[in-house]
N, C-alpha and C positions, 0 to 999 in steps of 0.2 A: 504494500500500500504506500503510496506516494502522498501523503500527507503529513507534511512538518509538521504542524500546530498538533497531528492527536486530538481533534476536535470529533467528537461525536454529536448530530444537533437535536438524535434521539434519545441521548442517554442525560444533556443538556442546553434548555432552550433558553442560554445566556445572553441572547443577543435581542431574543424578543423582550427580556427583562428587562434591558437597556435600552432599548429602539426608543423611547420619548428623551433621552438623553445625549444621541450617540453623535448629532452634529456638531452638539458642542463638547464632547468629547474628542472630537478631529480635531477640531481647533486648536484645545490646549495640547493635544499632542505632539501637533506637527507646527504649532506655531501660527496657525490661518495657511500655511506654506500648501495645503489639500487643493484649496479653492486655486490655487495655478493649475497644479498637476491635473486639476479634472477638467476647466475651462480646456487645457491644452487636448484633452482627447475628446472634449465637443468638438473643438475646430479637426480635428483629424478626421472623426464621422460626419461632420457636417458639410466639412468641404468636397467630398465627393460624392457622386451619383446614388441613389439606391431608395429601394421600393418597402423592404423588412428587414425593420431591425431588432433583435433579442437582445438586449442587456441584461445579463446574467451575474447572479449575486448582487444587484442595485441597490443592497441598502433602501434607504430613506430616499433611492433615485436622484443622486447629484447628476450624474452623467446626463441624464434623458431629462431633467429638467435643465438644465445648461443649453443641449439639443434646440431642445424649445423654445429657450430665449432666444436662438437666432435668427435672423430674419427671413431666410428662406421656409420657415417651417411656422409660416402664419398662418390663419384660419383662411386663408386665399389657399393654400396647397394643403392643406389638412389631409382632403382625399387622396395624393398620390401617396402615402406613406403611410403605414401599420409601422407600430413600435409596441415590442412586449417588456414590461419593465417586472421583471422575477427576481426572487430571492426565495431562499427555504422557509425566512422567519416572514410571518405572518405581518407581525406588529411593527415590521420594517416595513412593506407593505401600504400598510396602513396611514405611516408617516409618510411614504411615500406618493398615495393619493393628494393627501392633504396639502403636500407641497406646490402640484399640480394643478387643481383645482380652478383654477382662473383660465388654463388652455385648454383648446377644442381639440388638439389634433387627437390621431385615429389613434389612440394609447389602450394596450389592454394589461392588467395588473395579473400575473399568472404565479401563485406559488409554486414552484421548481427546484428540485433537487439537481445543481450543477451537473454532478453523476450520473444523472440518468433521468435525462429529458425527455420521458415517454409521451410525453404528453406535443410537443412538436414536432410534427415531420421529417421527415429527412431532407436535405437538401430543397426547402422551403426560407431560408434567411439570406438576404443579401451581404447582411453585417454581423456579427457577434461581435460585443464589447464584454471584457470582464475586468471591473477594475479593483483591485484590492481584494479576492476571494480566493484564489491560486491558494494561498499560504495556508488556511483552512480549510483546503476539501484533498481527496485524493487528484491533484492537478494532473495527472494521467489520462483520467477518466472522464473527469472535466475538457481537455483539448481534445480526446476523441470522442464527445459528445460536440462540442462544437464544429469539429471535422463534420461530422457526418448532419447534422442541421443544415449547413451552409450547402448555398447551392454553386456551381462549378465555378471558376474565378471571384468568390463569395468573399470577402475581407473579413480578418478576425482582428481587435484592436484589443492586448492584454495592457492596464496598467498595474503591477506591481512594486515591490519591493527588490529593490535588487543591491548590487557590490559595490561601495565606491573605490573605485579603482587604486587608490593607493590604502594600500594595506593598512596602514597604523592608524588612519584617520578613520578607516572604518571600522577598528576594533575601538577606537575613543568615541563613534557612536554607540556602538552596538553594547557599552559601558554604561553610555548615558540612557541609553532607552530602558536599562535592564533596572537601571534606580528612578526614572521618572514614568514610565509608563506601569509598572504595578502601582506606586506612590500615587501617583494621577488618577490612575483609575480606582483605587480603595475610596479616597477621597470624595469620587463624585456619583460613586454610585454608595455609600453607604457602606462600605465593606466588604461590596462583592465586586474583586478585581476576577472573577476566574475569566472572563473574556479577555483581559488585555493581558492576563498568563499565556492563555491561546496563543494572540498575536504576535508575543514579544516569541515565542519558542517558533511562531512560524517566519518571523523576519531574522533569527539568526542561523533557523538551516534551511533556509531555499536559497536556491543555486543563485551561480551570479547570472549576468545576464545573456553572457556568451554561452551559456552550460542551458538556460530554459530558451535558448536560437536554437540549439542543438538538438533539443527536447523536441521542440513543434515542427523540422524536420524530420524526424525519426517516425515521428506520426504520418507524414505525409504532406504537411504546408511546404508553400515554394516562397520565392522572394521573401522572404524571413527578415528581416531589419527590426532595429532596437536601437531607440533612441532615450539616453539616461535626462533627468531631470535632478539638480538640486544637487548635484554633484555626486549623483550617482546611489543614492538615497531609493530612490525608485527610476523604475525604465517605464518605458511605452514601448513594447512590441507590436509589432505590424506582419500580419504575414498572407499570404492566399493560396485559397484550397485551389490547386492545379487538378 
């Protein structure tokens, strides 16, 4: 099994505990520094052509609402486009509506188990986006669930976690996140940091970003590219099902 974090979301629904909290827990985590990283993979989906998109694992749906904000995807073009915004946690979900609320376009809210997306077609999505979930599912299973959803020259857009390229600086993060993101998250949720135990064990063993290029070749993506953000803090992978 290819899951760093050791997260089960049947054994614990940590995330739904936290979903009316979990934005402003980005925030102090990362400093506000999220709200870049995610605007920059709206302008990656946005900027190009396509009819269905699945955002998968969306949280409280930053990406597909960012999407939304921009101008090409007003209630003038509503109809050319379907976007599914899924997650496992319900009450993400939910936040996720809420957030939305105010736009028309053709949005459908679908809970989905990354691993095993029974519930969408095969080679029915123009785009798969996954931003920040890799680290907490079996990401194996996850990229060949996306492989096989997308339809032939289909684009997948992963944002994650990844290596910052010189070694020492990224063990003097990966120092700091291990004392500020339990601390952080005791604090704001009441004493139950076990979600940001998850994420911090899933940001110090997933691979760099040259090693998950590797990974969604091996699967079968082509044109593979990976672009680091924040000094390599997290990447933006890009790749297409040939």
């Amino acid at each position: 099994m290819n899951n760093s974090a050791d997260f089960t979301p049947k054994d614990d629904d940590v995330f739904g505990r936290i979903a009316n909290r979990y934005d402003i827990l980005c925030d102090l985590f990362s400093l506000g520094i999220h709200r870049f990283w995610k605007r920059r993979v709206a302008c990656i989906i946005g900027n190009a052509p396509w009819q269905n998109l699945l955002d998968v694992a969306s949280g409280t749906g930053d990406i597909v609402y960012r999407i939304l904000q921009q101008r090409q995807f007003s209630s003038a073009t509503d109809n050319l486009h379907h976007i599914i915004v899924s997650d496992i946690s319900v009450q993400m979900l939910d936040k996720a509506k809420e957030k939305m609320t105010n736009y028309s376009a053709n949005t459908s809210f679908m809970p989905l188990d990354a691993e095993n997306m029974i519930q969408i077609e095969s080679a029915s999505q123009d785009v798969v986006s996954i931003s920040l979930g890799l680290k907490i599912c079996d990401r194996h299973k996850a990229l060949q669930e996306a492989y096989r959803v997308l339809k032939a020259e289909g684009r997948l857009v992963v944002l994650e976690a990844s290596n910052i390229p010189i070694n020492w600086i990224h063990k003097l993060y990966l120092g700091y996140m291990s004392v500020v993101m339990p601390l952080i998250g005791w604090l704001a949720t009441g004493g139950d940091s076990s979600a940001y135990q998850y994420l911090l064990k899933g940001v110090k063993d997933f691979p760099s970003a040259e090693a998950l290029a590797q990974e969604m070749k091996d699967i079968g993506f082509g044109e593979v590219n990976f672009e680091r953000l924040s000094f390599g803090i997290v990447a933006i992978h890009m790749a297409r099902k040939l």
